[in-house]
C-alpha positions as CSV (number, residue, x, y, z in Angstrom):
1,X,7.7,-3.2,9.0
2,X,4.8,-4.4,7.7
3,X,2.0,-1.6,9.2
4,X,1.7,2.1,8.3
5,X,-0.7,4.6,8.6
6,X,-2.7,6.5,6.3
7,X,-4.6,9.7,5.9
8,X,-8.8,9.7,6.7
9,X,-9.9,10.3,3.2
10,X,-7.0,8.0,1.5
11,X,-8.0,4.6,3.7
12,X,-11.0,4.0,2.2
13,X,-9.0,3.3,-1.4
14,X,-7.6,0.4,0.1
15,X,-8.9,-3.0,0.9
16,X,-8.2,-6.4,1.8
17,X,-6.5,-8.9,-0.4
18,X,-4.9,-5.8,-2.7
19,X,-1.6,-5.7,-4.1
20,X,-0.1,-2.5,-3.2
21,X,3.4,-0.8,-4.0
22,X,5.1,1.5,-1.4
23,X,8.0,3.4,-2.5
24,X,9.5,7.2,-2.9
25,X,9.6,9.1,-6.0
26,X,12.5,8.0,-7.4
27,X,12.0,4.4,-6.5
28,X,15.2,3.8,-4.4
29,X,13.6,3.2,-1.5
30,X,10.5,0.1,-2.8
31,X,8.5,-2.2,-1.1
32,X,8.2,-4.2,-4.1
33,X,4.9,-6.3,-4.2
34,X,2.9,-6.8,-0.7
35,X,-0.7,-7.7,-0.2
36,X,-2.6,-5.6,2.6
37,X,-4.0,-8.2,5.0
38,X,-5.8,-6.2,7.3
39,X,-7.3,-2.4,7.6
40,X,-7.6,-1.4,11.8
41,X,-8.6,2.3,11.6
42,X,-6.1,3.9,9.1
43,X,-3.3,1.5,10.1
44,X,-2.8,-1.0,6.6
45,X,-1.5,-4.0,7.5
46,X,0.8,-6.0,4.6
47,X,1.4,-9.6,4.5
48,X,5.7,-9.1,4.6
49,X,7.8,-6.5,5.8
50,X,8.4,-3.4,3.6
51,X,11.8,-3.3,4.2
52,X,12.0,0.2,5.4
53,X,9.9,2.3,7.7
54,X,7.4,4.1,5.4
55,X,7.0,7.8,5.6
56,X,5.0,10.9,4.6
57,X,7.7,10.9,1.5
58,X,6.8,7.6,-0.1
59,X,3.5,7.1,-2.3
60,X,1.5,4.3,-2.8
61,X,0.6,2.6,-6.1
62,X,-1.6,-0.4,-7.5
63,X,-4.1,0.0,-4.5
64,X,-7.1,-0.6,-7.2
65,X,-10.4,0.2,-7.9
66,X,-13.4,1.3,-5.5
67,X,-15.4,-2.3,-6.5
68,X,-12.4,-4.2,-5.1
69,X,-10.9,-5.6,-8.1
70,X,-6.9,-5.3,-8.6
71,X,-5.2,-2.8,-10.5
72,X,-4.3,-3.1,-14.5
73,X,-0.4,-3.4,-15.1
74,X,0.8,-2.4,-18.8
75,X,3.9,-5.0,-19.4
């Protein structure tokens, strides 16, 4: 599965060429790493498959900033 949908207000924090993170609260269901490739309406399209069926139950990380740079990671 590599499209989901998003809320009116929440597309416009994502963009093309980010590196997003989809995955529940407690992280046992995780997309891992995938770059959004495309943005159709509120539909995000990422470059390889989730591995699950995203939901209203998972959450987004790392979508990054409004001036289209990439999110900061603390290692």
């Amino acid at each position: 599965n590599v499209r989901f949908t998003v809320s009116a207000p929440n597309i416009v924090k994502f963009f093309v060429g980010s590196i997003i993170r989809v995955h529940n609260y407690s992280f046992t269901v995780d997309s891992f790493d995938v770059t959004v490739t495309e943005i159709i309406g509120n539909d995000v399209i990422v470059n390889k498959s989730l591995g699950f069926t995203p939901s209203s139950s998972e959450v987004v990380d790392l979508i990054g900033f409004p001036d289209l740079q990439q999110s900061y990671r603390v290692v």
